[in-house]
N, C-alpha and C positions, 0 to 999 in steps of 0.2 A: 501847862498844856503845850508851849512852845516846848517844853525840853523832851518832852512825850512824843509829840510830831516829829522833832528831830533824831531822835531815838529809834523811831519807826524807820524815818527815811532811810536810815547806814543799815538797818538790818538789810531793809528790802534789798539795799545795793550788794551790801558782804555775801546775801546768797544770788545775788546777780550775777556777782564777781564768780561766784564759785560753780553757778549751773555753766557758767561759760568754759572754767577750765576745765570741767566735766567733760564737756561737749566738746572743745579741741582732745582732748586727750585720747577722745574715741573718736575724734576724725583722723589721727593719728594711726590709726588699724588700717584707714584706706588708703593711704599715702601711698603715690608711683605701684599701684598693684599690675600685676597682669594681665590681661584680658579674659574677662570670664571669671577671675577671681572678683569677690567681695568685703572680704577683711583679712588681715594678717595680724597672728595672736603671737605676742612676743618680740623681741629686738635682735633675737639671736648673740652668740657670743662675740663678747669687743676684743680686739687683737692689737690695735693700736688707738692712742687719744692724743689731740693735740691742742692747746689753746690758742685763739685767735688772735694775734701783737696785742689790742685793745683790751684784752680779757674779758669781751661782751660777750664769746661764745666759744662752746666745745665742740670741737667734730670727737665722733665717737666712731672708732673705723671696725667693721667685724663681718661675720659671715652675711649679713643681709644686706650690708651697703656700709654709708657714713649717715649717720644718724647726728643733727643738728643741732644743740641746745642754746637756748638762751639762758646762760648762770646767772642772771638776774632774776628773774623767776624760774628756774630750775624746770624749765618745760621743752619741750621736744620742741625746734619749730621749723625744719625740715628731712628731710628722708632723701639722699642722692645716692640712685640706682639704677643701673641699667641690665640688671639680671646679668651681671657680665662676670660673677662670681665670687667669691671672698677677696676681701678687698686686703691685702697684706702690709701696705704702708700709707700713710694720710701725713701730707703738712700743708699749711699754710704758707701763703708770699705774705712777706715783711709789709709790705700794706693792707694786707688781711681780706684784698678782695676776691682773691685766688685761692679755690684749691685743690694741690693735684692729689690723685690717687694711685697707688699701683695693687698690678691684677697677679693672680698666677696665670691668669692668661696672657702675661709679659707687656699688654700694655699700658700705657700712664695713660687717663682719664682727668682733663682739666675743666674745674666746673668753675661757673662764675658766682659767687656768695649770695648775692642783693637775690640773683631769680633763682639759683639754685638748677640752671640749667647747664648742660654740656657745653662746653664750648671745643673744646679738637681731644682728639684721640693721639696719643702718641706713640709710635711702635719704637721697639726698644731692639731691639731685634735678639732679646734672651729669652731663655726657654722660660723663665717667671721672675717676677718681680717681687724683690722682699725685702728692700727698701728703696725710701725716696725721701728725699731735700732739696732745699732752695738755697740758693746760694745767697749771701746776705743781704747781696743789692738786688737781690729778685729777680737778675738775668738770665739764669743759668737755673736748670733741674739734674740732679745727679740720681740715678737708679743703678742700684743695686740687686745682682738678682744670679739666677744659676746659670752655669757654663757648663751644659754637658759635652762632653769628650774634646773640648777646645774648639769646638765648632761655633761657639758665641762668645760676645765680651761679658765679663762679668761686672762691671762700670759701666756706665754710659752718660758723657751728659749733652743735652737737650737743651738749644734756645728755647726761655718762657714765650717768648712772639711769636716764633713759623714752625717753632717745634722741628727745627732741623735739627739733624745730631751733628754736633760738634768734633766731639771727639769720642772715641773709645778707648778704654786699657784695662788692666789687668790680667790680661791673661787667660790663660785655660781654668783659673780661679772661680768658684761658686763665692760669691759676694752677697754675708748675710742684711751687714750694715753699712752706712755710709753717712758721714757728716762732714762738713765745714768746719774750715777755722774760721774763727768769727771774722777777720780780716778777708777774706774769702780767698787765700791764695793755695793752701792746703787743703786736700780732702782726705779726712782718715776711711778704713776698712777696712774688716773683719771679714776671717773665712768658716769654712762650716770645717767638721771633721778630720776631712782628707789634709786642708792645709792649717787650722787654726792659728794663724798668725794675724798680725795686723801691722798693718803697709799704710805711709803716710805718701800722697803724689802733691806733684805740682799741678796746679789744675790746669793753668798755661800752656806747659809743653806736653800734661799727659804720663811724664816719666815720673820714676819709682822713683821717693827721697830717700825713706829709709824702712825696713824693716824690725821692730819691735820685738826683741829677741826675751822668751823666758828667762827665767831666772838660771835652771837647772837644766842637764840633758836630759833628764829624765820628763819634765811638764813638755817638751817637746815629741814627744810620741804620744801626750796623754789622747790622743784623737778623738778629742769635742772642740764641738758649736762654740765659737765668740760671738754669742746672736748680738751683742750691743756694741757698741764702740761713740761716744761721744767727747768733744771737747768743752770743757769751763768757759766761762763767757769772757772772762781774761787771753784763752788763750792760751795759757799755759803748764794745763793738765791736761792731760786723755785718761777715760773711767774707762774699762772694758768690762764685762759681763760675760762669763763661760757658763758651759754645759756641766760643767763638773761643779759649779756651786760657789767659785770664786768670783771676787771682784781685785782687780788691779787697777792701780794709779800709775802713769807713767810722766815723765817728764817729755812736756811737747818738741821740745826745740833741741834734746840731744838724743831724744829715745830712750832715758834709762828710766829704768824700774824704783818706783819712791816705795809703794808700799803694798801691803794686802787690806783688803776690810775683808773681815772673816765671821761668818757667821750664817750664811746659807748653808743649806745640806743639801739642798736640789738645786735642778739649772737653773739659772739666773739669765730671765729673760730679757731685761731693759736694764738700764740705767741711766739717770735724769740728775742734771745738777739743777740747784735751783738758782734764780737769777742773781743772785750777788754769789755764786758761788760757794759759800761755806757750806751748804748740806748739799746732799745726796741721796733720791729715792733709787732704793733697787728693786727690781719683782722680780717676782720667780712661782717653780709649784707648788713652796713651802711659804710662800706667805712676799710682801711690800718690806722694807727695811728703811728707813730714817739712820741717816751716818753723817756724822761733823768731819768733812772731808780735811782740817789739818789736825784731829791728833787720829783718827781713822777710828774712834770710838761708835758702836753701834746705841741710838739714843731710844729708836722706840720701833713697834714692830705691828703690823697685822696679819692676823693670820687668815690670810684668804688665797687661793690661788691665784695670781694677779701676773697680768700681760704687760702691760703697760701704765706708765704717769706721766704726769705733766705739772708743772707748777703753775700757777697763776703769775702774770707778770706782776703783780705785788705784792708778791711771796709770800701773799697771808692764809692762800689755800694750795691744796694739791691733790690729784684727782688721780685715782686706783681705779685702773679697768680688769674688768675681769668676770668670766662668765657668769659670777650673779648679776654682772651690771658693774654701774662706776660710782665708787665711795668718794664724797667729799672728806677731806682730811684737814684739821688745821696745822699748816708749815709749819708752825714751830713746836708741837706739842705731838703732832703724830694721830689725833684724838681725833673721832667720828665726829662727823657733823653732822652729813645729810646721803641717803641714798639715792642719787638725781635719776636714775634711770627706773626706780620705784619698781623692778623689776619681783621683788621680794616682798614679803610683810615684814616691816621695821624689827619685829621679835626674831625672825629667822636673818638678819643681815649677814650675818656672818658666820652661818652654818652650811656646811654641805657645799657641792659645786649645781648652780643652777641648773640655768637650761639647757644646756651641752648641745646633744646633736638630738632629735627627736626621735625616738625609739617605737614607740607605739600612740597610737591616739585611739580615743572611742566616747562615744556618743551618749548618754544617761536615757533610758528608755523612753523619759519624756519630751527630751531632747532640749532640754534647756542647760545642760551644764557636761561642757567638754573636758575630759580626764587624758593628759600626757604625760607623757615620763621623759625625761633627759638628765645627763648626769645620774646625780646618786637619789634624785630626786622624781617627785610627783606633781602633777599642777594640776589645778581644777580649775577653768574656766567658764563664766558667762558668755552661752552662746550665740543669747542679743545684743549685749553692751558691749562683747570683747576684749572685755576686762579679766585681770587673770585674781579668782577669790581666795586662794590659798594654796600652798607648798606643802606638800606632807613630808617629814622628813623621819627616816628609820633605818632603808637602806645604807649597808655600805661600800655596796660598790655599784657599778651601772646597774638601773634597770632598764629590763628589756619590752615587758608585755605589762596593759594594763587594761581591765575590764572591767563592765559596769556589772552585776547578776541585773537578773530578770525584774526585777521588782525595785530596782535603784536606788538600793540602801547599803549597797556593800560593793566597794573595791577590794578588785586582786591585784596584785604586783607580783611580779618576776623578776629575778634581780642574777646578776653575777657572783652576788655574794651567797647562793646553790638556795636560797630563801624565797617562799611569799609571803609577803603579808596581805592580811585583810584589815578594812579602813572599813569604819563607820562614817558613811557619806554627811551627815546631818550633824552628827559632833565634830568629820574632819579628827578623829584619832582612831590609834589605830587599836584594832580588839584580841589578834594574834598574829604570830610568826611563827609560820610551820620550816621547821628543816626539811626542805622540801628533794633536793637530789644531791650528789656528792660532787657536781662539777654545777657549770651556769645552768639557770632555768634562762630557758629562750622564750618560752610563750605559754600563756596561761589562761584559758576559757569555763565559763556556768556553761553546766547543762540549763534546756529552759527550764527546769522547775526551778533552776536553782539551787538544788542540792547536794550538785557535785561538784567538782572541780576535775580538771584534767589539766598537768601539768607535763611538758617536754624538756629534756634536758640535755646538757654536754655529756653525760653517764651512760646515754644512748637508750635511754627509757620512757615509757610516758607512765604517768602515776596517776590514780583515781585517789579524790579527797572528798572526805565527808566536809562539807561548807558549812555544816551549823559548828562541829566537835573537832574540826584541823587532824581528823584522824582517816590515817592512811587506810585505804580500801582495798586496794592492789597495784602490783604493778607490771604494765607491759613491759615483756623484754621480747628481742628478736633485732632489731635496728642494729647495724654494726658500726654505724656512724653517727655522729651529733643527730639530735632530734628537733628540728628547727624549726619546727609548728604542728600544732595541733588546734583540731577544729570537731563540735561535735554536731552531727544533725540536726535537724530542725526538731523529731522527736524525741531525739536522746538516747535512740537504741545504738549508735552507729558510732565512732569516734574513726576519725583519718589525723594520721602523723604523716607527715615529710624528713626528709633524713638526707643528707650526704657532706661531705668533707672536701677542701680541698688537702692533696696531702703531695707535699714535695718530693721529687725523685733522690734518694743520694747529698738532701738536704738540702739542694741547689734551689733556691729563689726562682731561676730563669728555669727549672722543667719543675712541674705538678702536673696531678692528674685527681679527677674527683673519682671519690669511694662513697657506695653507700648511698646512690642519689636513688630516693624507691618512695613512695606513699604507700603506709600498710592503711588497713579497712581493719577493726577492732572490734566486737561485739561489748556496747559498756557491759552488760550484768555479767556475762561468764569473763570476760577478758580474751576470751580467743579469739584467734587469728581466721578474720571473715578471708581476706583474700590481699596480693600484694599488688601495686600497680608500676608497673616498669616502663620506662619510655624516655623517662628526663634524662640526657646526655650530661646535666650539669646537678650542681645543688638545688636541694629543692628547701625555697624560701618559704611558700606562704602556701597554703591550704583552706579553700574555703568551700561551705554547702550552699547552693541554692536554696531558697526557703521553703520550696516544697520538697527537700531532700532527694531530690532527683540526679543532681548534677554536681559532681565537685569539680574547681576551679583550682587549677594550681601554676604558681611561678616559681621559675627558676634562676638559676645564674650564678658566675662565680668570676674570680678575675685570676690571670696566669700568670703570676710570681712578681718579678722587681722590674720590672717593662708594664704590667700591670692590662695586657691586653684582654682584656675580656672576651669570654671561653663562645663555643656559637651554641652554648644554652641558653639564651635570654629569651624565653619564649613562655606564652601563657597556654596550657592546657587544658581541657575540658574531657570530662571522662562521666561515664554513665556509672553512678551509686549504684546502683544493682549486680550489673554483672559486673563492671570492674573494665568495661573495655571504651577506647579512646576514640572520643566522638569528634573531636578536630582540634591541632595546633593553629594557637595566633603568632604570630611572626610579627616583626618588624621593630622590636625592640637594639638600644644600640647598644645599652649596659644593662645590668644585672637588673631583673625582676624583682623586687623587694617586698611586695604586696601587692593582695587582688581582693576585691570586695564586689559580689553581689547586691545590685539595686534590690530595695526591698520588695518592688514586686516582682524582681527575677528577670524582668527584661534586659537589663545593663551590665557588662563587667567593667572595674576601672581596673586598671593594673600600672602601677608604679612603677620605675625604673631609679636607679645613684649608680653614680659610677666612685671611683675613690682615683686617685691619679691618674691608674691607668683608664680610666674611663674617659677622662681628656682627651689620652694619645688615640683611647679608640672610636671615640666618637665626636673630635672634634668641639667640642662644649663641656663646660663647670654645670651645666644644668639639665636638673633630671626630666623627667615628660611622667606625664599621667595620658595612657590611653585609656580612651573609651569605646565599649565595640557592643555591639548588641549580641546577646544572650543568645540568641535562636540562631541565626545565620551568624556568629563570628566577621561579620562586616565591621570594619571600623570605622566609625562615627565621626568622631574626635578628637585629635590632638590639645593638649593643655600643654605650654610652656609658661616658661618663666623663670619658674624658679631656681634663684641663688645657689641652690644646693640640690644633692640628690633626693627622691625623694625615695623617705624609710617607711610610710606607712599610709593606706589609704581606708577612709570609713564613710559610708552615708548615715546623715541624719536618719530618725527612723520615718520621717514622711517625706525621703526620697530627696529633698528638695534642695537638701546642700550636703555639699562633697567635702569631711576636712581631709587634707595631704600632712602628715607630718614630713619635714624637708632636715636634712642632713646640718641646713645653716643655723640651726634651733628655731625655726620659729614655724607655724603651721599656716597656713593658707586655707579658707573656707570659701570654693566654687560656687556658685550658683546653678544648679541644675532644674530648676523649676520652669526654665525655660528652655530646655534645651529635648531635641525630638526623643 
């Protein structure tokens, strides 16, 4: 009876134990949200990882912030963000109570561990930040970041205490990396393209010791990225990591060239020694690399697209970041252990690239289960719990568009690879792949009955599918540019495409002009042409109908070459379905329109904005806005901020009451609208 009682007792506790990781883990979705947001689905893509001196925890650095784990139990256990952008470099102070971050909004971000709170801001005075280290004894922060036109230092280092800058150098140099010599007297650094060399200073006086000269004259015009540059914990190796696929070993203290490790085929993003030195993790697009840094032999390999590692200071683990998330590895064998960021289902670990950037969202008629697409991939989420149920994998290249049909048994996908497939919601596989256009499908909608499909594409067509048989119906031609949405009325007689181009003058970057910005009106049964709508100055992104097919809704926008200033098309339109003529422009957008959604009773428009670099220089902010304006008078309502990244897509629940945004940093945000007038 006692061993029965006792038996009892450790269950009750094991699922104690276990409703509670549950319940952090979906506390987890609300962590440092936005105002007016209520959960956040996803972690977005990690860019750098770093372990903590103690190896009690990982920061995990990427498009939504630095994401905190405790590798003791492999659980999330803070989120530091302050919507200030993708976060491009993460380390820890050698005491491990500090740490900094760098932005591409060029400043460093010092948090304190224990509360996980800000403590200063440090301006760097470069155009962005894209790396950052501590100097051994913790006094000193070195950032590395872009120098355009010599107007900025591309080094900078930083008192840890008042956040004064010390010194600046480098030059009119773009500075991708930067590290210390473990004695802290030396700082190595790596250039992007234009110069791809790598320069060892004094950290003292600030001047150049030596430059680290190729092998051949020929690797010296090879013009790529040295994204990595780090030294041995001895001191007496530099590993560097190129654009082109190599890795070099250099000798620290004369600058000559010891050896190659050869075996990537794509850029080689990082490179990490582990802490006694004999091995070497490298990433890259083609997969992580395991290398016994003295005979330079390659030992074991993953194939995942991977950003960044880190060793565990007891060299018994080592941690692969990368947009599925971050793979536990064991250091000496290379071998999976554990998925810590549980981003995946364990069967999919190492398939596909995850969450990328969010492409499309949309809602299950019932409204319980959220469908996204990022990467080459699909995700179905729980719209209570926040939890993500399953990856569908098939594409193989991005998809763009992903929708529920009418009766929530069947997903469409649209993909770059000119494909859609349909998904069986309830098995989660998929039932066919139609060869759908000759270039990308951009967007893909059911009629309501559900028995059509209407596909847009780069081939400048929109195509009619039978949904039970995958068999071609017809197809619209007339669009002379990409077709970059389509939407069909509420009763299905009506189809409207969007269409235009940005297209370069004389090939030059710095002049374009858009082609082809127009929304045609389509008759589904005959296929002909109801009428065209003219007005958008810019690309036309998103097309949408009111629900009583009265009104259609459309955004625009587009960005102007390698300055990247965005065009003064960022405006949302409203046009009368019937006759075709334009019932009022909404203004005040800063970057490109991306998508617009109709509240389900027709009283609301939200409309999305992303900017992509040039979106920075032109609006001052990494973060996109969702307005919201009312339907009948075009008044605007409400501004949403926040978010990390641009946002690529906007959907309402179907009882109004919550808003998801897909956002550019991969991960989506879910509004609360059920309050709001």
């Amino acid at each position: 009876m006692k061993k029965t009682v006792s038996s009892i007792f450790l269950t009750l506790i094991f699922f104690l134990i276990l409703s509670q990781l549950n319940s952090f883990a979906e506390d987890s979705t609300r962590w440092r949200l936005p105002e007016g947001a209520k959960a956040r689905l996803g972690k977005g893509s990690i860019t750098q990882i770093a372990y903590s001196p103690n190896g009690m925890h990982l920061a995990a650095a990427g498009s939504a912030g630095i994401w905190i784990y405790d590798v003791t139990i492999h659980q999330e256990v803070a989120l530091l963000t302050e919507n200030t952008g993708p976060v491009s470099g993460v380390a820890f102070s050698p005491d491990g109570s500090t740490i900094v971050s760098g932005y591409a909004s060029a400043d460093i971000l010092v948090w304190d561990v224990k509360t996980g709170k800000r403590k200063q801001t440090l301006p760097t005075k470069q155009e962005w930040v894209s790396s950052i280290a501590f100097s051994p004894d913790g006094k000193a922060i070195a950032s590395g970041g872009a120098c355009v036109e010599g107007m900025c230092p591309g080094i900078t280092l930083l008192d840890t205490e008042t956040g004064e800058r010390l010194k600046s150098f480098g030059g009119a140099y773009t500075t991708l990396s930067v590290c210390f010599s473990p004695d802290g007297k030396t700082l190595a650094s790596s250039g992007d393209e234009w110069d791809s060399n790598i320069r060892l200073w004094d950290v003292q006086t600030g001047k150049r010791l030596k430059t680290l000269k190729k092998r051949t004259a020929f690797e010296d015009f090879e013009g790529r990225d040295v994204n990595s540059v780090v030294f041995s914990p001895d001191g007496n190796v530099i590993a560097s990591g190129s654009g082109n696929g190599t890795i070099r070993l250099w000798n620290a203290h004369t600058g000559e060239f010891i050896k190659y490790l050869e075996g990537h085929t794509k850029s080689v993003n990082s490179v990490v020694f582990s802490p006694n030195g004999n091995t070497l993790i490298s990433t890259g697009e083609d997969g992580a690399c395991l290398w016994d840094v003295n005979t330079g032999e390659y030992i074991e390999e993953v194939q995942v697209p991977a950003f960044s590692a880190a060793f565990s200071p007891d060299r018994k683990i080592c941690a692969i970041g990368s947009e599925m998330g971050i793979f536990l590895q064991n250091a000496h064998t290379f071998q999976f252990l554990e998925s810590l960021t549980r981003n995946i289902g364990s069967e999919d670990k190492f398939r596909g690239k995850d969450i990328g950037s969010i492409g499309s969202v949309a809602f299950s008629p019932d409204g319980n289960t959220i469908v996204s697409c990022g990467g080459n991939n699909i995700h179905l989420w729980d719209s209570h719990t926040n939890q993500l149920l399953k990856t569908l994998i098939g594409h193989t290249e991005s998809v763009n568009s992903v929708v529920f049909s009418p009766d929530g048994n069947t997903i469409a996908s649209a993909s770059d690879d000119g494909t859609i497939c349909l998904w069986n919601v309830r098995t989660r596989k998929r039932l066919k792949t139609l060869m759908a256009h000759a270039d990308s499908v951009n967007s893909v909608v059911f009629n309501s009955d559900g028995e059509t499909i209407a596909s847009a594409g780069n081939d400048r067509t929109v195509r009619l599918w039978n949904a039970n048989t995958g068999e071609l119906i017809k197809t619209l031609t007339g669009h002379v540019e990409n077709v970059n949405t389509v939407a069909f009325s509420s009763d299905g007689e009506t189809i409207a495409s969007g269409s235009g181009k940005l297209v370069y003058l004389g090939g030059r970057e710095d002049s374009g002009t858009c082609v082809g910005q127009e929304i045609r009106l389509w008759n589904t049964n005959t296929g002909e042409l109801i009428k065209t709508l003219i007005g958008h100055t810019s690309v036309v992104n998103s097309v949408v109908f009111s629900s009583d097919g009265n009104t259609i809704a459309s955004g625009s926008g587009h960005w102007m070459g390698y300055e990247g200033k965005a065009s003064a098309g960022e405006e949302v339109r409203l046009w009368n379905a019937n006759t075709g003529e334009l019932i009022k422009t909404l203004t005040g957008h800063k970057d490109v329109v991306s998508s617009v959604a109709f509240s389900p009773d027709g009283n609301l428009i939200v409309s999305g904005d992303w900017y992509d670099w040039g979106g920075h220089l032109s609006s001052g902010t990494w973060s996109g806005e969702i307005r919201v304006w009312d339907a009948h008078t075009g008044e605007l309502l409400k501004t949403l901020t926040g978010h990390t990244g641009g946002v690529s897509s906007v959907a309402f629940s179907p009882d109004g009451k919550v808003l998801a945004s897909g956002r550019t940093d991969g991960t989506i945000l879910l509004w609360d609208f059920s309050t709001l007038p």
